[in-house]
C-alpha positions as CSV (number, residue, x, y, z in Angstrom):
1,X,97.6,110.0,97.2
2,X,101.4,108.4,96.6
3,X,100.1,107.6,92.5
4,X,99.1,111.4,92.3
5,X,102.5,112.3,94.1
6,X,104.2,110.4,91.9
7,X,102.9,112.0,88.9
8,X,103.5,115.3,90.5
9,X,106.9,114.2,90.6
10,X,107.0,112.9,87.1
11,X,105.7,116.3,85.7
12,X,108.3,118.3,87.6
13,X,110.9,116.2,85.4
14,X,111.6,113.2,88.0
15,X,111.7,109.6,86.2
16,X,109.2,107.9,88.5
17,X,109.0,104.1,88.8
18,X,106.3,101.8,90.7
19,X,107.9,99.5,93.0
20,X,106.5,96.8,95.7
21,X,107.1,97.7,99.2
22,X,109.2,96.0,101.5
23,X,108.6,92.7,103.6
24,X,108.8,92.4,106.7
25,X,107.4,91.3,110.0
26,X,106.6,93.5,113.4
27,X,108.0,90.8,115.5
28,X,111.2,91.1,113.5
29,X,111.9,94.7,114.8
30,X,110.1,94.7,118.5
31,X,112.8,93.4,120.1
32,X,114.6,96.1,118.8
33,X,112.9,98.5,119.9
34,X,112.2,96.9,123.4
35,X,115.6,96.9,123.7
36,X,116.4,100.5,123.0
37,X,114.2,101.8,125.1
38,X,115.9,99.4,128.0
39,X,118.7,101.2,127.1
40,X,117.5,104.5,127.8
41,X,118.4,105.9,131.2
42,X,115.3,106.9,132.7
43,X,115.3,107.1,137.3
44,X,111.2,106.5,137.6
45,X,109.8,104.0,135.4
46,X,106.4,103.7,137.1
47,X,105.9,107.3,136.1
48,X,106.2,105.9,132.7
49,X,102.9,104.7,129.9
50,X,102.2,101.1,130.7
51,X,103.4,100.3,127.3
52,X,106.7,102.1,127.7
53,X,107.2,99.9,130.5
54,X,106.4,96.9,129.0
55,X,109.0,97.8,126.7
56,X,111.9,98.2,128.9
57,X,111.2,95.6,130.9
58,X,111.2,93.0,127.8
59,X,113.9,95.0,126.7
60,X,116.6,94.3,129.5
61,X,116.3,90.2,128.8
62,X,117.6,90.9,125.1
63,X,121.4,90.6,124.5
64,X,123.1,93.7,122.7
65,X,124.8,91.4,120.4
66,X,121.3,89.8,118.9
67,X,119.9,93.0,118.7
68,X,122.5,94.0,116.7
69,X,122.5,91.4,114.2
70,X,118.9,91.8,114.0
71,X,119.4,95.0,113.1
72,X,122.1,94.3,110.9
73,X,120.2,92.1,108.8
74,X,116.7,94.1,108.8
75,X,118.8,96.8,107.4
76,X,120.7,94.9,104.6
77,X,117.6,93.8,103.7
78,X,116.0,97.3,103.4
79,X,118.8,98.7,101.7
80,X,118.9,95.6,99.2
81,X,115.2,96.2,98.4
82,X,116.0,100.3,97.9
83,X,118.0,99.3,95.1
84,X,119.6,102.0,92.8
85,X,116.7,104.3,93.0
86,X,117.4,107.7,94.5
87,X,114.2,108.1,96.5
88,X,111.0,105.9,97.3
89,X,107.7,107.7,97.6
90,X,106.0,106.1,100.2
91,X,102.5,106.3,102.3
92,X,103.6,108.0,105.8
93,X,100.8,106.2,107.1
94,X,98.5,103.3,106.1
95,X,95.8,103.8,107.9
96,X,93.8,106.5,109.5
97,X,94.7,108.5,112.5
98,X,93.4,106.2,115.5
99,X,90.1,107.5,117.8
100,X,90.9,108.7,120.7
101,X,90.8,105.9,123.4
102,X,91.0,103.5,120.7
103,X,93.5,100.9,122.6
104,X,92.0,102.0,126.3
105,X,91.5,99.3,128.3
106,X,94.2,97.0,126.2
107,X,97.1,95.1,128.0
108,X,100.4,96.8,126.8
109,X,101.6,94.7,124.0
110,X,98.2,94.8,122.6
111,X,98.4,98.6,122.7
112,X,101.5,98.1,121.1
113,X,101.0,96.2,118.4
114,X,97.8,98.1,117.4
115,X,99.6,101.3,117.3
116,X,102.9,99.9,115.8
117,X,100.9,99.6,112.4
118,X,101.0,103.3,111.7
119,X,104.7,103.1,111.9
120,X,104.7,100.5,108.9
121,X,106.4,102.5,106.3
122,X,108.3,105.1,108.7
123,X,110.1,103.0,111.2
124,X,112.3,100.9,109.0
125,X,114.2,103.9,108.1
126,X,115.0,104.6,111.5
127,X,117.2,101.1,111.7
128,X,118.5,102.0,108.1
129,X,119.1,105.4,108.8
130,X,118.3,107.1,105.4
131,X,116.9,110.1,105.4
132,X,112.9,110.5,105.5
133,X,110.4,113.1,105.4
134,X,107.2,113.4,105.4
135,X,105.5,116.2,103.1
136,X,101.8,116.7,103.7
137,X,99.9,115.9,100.1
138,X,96.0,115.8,101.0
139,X,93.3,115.7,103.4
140,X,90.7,113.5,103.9
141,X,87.0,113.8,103.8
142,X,87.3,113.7,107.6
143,X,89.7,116.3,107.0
144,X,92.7,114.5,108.5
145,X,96.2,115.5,106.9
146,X,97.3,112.7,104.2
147,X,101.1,112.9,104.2
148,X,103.6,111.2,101.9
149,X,106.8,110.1,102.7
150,X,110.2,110.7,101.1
151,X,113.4,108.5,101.5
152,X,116.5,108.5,100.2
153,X,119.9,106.8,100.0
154,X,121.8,107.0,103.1
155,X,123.9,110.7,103.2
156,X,121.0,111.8,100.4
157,X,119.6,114.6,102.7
158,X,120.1,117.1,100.9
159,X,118.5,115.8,97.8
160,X,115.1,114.6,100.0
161,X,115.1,118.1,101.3
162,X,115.1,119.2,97.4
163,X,112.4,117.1,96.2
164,X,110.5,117.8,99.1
165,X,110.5,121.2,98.7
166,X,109.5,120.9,95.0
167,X,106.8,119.3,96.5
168,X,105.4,121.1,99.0
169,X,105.7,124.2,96.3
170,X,103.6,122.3,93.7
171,X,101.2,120.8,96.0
172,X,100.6,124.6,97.6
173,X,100.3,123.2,100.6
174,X,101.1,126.1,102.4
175,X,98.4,128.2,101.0
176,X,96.1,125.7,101.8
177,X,97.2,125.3,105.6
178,X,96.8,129.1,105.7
179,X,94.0,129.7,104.3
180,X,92.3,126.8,106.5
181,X,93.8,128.4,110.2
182,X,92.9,132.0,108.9
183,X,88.5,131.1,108.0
């Protein structure tokens, strides 16, 4: 689905290149999140998800000056490997949507770490803070929405909203969605 995107794009006058995607471990970045959720003030954390828990609680032995070299240098890294290109088509998500119940009966950093894997191209952007979106491109044969995501430089939003726009215009995805919820 991102090859046919990124034709779409090249038709619509884009110069489109392939590029690798970028390395990087889970176990680099759960700390960081653990922590930020610590950070968050919430009064009742037993009425929270077992795995929201287990995140806080991990979360508070962290030190806020780690995290935010971590951080620091996750970043640098992404923003090193983002080069001079001024946007990266990207899956939203590489794999299919989970079952339901899929992680029931797991330990919380199980849970975690199963679910963290649909986050593989989305989350770094959070610690980058470039702009992302994701613009629905296909379905499925399940029939399961195939999105693809769009990121740009840092302060670029206005030029991921663009594209994305061209996009979602060329790929009709509207029509489609309407003509689907209207059978």
């Amino acid at each position: 689905v991102v090859r046919d995107v990124a034709k779409k794009l090249a038709a619509l006058g884009h110069r489109v290149e392939e590029g690798s995607p970028p390395i990087g471990e889970l176990d680099e970045v759960v700390p960081i999140w653990q922590r930020q959720l610590a950070r968050v003030p919430f009064a009742r954390d037993r009425v929270l998800q077992p795995v929201t828990r287990w995140l806080r609680e991990k979360g508070r032995k962290h030190d806020d000056a780690e995290i935010m070299r971590r951080a620091a240098n996750i970043a640098a890294r992404a923003l090193a490997w983002f080069g001079d290109a001024d946007l990266w088509v990207t899956p939203t998500m590489p794999i299919p949507p989970p079952k339901i119940g899929q992680w029931q009966g797991l330990g919380p950093e199980e849970t975690f770490k199963g679910a963290a894997v649909m986050g593989a191209f989305t989350a770094l952007f959070n610690l980058t803070g470039q702009p992302a979106i994701s613009v629905p491109a296909a379905v499925s044969k399940e029939g399961h929405p195939i999105g693809v995501q769009l990121v740009g430089r840092v302060g670029a939003d206005g030029l991921v909203l663009e594209v994305a726009r061209q996009l979602e215009e060329e790929l009709r995805w509207v029509d489609r969605h309407v003509r689907h919820a209207y059978a």
